[in-house]
Backbone as CSV, one residue per row, in Angstrom:
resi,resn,N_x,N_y,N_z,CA_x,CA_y,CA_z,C_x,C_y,C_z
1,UNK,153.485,-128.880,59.013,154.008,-130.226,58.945,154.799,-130.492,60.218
2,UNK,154.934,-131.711,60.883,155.078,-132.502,61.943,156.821,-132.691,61.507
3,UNK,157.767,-132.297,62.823,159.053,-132.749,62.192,159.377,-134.434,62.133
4,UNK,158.335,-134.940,62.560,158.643,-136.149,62.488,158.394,-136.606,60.271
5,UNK,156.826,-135.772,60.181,156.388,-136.125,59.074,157.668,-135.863,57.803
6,UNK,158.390,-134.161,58.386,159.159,-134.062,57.515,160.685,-135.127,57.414
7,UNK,161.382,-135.294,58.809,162.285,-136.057,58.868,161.709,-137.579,58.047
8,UNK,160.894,-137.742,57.914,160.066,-139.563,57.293,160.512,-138.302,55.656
9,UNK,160.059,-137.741,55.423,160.194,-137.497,53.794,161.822,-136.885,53.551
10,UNK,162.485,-136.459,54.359,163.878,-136.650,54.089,164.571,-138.001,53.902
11,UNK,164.390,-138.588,55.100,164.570,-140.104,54.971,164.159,-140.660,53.577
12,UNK,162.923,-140.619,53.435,162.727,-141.497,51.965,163.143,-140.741,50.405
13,UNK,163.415,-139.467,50.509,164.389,-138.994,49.442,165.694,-139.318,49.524
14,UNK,166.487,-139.318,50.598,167.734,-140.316,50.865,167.832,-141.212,50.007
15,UNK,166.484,-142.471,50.139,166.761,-143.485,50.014,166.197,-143.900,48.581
16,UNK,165.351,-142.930,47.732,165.150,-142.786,46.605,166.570,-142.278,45.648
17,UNK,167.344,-140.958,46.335,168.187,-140.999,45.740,169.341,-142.097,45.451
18,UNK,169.918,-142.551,46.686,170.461,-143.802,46.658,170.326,-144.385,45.711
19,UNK,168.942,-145.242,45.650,168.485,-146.454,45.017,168.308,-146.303,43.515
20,UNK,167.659,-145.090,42.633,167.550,-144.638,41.755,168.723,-143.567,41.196
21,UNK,169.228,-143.120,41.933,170.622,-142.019,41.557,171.851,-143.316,40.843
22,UNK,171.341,-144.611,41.165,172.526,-145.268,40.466,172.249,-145.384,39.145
23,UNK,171.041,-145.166,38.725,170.912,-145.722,37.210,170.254,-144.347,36.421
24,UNK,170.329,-143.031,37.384,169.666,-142.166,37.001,170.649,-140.769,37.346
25,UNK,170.581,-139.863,35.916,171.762,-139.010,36.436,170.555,-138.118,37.819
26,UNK,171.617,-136.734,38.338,171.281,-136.018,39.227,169.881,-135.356,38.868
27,UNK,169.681,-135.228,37.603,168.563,-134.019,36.809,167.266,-134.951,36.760
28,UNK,167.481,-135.810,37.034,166.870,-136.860,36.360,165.885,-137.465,37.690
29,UNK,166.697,-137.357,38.630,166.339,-137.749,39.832,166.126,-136.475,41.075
30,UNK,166.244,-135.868,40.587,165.292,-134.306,40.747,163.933,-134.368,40.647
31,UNK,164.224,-134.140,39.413,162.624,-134.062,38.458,161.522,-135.209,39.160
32,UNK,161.921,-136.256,39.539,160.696,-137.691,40.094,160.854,-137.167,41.303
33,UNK,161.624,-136.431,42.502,161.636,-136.102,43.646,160.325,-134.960,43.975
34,UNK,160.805,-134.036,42.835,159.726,-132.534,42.770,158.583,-133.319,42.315
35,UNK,158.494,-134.401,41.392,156.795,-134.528,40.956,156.148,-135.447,41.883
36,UNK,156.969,-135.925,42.822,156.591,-136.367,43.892,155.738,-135.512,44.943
37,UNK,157.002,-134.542,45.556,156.587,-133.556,46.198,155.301,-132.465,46.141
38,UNK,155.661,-132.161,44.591,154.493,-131.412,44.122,153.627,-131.424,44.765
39,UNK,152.537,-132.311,45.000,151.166,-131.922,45.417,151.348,-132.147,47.245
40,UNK,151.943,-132.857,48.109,151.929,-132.397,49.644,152.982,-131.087,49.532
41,UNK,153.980,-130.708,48.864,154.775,-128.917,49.007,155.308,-129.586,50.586
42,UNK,155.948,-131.084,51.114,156.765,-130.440,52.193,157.982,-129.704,51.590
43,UNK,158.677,-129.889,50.660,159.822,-129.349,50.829,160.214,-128.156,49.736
44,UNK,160.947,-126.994,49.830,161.059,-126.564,48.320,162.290,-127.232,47.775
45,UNK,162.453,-126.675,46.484,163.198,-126.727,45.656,164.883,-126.734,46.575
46,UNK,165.023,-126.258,46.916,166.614,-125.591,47.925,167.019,-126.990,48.667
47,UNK,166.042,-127.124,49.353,166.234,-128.493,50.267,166.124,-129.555,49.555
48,UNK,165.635,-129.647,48.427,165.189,-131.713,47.657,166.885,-131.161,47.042
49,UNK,167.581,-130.088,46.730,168.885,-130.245,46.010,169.852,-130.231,47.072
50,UNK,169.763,-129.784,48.393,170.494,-129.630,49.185,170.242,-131.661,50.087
51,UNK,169.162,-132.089,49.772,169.402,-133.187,50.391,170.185,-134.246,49.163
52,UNK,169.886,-133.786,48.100,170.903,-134.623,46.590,172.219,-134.787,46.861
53,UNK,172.476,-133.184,47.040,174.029,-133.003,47.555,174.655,-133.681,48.618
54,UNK,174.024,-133.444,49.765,174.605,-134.379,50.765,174.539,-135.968,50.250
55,UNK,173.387,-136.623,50.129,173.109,-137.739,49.848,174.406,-138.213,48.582
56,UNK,175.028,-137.733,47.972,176.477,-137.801,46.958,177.035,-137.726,46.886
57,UNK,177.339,-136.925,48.262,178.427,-136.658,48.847,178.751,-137.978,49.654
58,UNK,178.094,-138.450,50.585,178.195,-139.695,51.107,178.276,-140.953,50.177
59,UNK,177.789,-141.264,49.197,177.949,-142.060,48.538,179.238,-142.119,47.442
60,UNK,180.158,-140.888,47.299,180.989,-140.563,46.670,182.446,-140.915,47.829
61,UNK,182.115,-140.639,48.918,182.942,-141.013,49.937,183.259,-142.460,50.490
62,UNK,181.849,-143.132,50.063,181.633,-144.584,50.449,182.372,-145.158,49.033
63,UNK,182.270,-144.310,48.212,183.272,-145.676,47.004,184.880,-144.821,47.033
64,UNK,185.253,-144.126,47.867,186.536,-143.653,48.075,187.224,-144.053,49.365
65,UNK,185.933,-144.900,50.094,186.259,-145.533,51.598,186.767,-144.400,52.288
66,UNK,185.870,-143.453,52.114,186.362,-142.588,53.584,185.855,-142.956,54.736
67,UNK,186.362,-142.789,55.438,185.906,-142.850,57.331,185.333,-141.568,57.118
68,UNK,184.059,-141.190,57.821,183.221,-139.831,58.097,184.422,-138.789,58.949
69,UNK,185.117,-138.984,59.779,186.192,-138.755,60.150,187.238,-138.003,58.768
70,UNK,187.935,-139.054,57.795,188.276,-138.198,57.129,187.361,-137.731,55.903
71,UNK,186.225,-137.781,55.712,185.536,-137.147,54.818,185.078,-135.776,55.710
72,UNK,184.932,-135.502,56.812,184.980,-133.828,57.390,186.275,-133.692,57.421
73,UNK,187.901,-134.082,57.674,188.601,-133.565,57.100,188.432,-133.093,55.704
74,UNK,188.557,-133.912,55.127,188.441,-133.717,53.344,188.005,-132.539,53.051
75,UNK,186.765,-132.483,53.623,185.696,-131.286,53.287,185.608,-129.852,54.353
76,UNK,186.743,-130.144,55.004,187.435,-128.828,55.890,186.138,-129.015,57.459
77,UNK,185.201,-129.495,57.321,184.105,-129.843,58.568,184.481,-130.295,59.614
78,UNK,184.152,-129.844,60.792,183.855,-130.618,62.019,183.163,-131.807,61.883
79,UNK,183.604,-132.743,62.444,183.234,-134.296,62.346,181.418,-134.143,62.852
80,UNK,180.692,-133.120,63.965,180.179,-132.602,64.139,179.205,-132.107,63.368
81,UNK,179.813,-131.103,62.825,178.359,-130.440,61.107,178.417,-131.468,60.173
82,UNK,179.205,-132.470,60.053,179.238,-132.996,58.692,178.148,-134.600,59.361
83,UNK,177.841,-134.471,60.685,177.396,-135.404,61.176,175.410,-134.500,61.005
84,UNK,175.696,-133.806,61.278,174.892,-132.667,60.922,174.067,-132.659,59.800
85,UNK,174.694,-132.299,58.861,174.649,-132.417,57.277,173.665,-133.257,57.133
86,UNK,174.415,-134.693,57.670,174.406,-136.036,56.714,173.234,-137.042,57.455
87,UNK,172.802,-136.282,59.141,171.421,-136.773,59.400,170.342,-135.196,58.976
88,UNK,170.577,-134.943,58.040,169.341,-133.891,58.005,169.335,-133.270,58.930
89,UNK,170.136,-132.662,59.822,169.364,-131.628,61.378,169.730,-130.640,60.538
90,UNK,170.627,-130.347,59.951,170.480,-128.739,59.099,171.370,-129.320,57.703
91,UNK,170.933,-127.839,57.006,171.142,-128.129,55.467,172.361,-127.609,55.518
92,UNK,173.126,-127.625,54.601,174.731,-126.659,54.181,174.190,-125.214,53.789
93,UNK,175.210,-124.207,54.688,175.095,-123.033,54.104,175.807,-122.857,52.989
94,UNK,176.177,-121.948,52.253,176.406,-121.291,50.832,178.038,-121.703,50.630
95,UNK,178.539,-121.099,51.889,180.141,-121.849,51.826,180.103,-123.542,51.925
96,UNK,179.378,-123.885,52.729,179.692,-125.614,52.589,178.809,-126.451,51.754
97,UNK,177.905,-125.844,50.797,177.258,-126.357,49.459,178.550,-126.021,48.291
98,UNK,179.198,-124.895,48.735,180.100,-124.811,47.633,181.453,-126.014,47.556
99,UNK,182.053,-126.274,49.028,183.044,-127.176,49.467,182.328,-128.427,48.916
100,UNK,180.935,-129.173,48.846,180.676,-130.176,48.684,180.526,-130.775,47.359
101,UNK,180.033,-129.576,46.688,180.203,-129.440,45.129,181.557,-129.632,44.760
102,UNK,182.340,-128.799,45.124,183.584,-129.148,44.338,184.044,-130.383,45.199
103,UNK,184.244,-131.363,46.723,184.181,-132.822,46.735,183.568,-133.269,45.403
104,UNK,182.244,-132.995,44.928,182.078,-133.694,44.158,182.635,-133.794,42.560
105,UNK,183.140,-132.541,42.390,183.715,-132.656,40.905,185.245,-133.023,41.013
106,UNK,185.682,-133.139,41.965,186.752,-133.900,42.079,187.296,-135.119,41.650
107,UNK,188.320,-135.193,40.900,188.606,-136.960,40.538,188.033,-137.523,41.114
């Protein structure tokens, strides 16, 4: 696969989650991502949850009005990786899937 082809199917899981994550819990909007995926296999399992995460993370920040600025404070990040993150150039490793998770169970 073409990184362009894959960056176009990150992009449109973004924007599926977005659009459908409002009226649909996280599990829920998994499941239509993978039966999507299913038959082209660009992505596994690791990455359609690792792009959820980010993608809720930003939208959890946008109704808390963070500046990206202080949402990599918040989340201990360089303004840098969290810029990172949040255009898809790399996924969160194990420590900063864990930091984003708990952003998210946070009041």
């Amino acid at each position: 696969m073409g990184v362009e082809d894959r960056d176009f199917i990150m992009r449109q899981i973004r924007q599926l989650a977005e659009g459908i994550g409002q009226f649909l819990d996280r599990k829920s909007v998994t499941e239509i991502i993978r039966q999507e995926q299913k038959e082209s296999d660009l992505l596994n399992d690791e990455e359609i949850d690792n792009l959820l995460l980010v993608a809720d993370v930003e939208q959890k920040a946008a109704r808390m009005k963070l500046s990206e600025e202080d949402l990599a404070k918040t989340l201990s990040l360089s303004s840098a990786d969290w810029k990172a993150l949040n255009s898809y150039q790399r996924f969160p490793n194990s420590t900063e899937r864990t930091t984003l998770e708990k952003f998210l169970n946070e009041n």
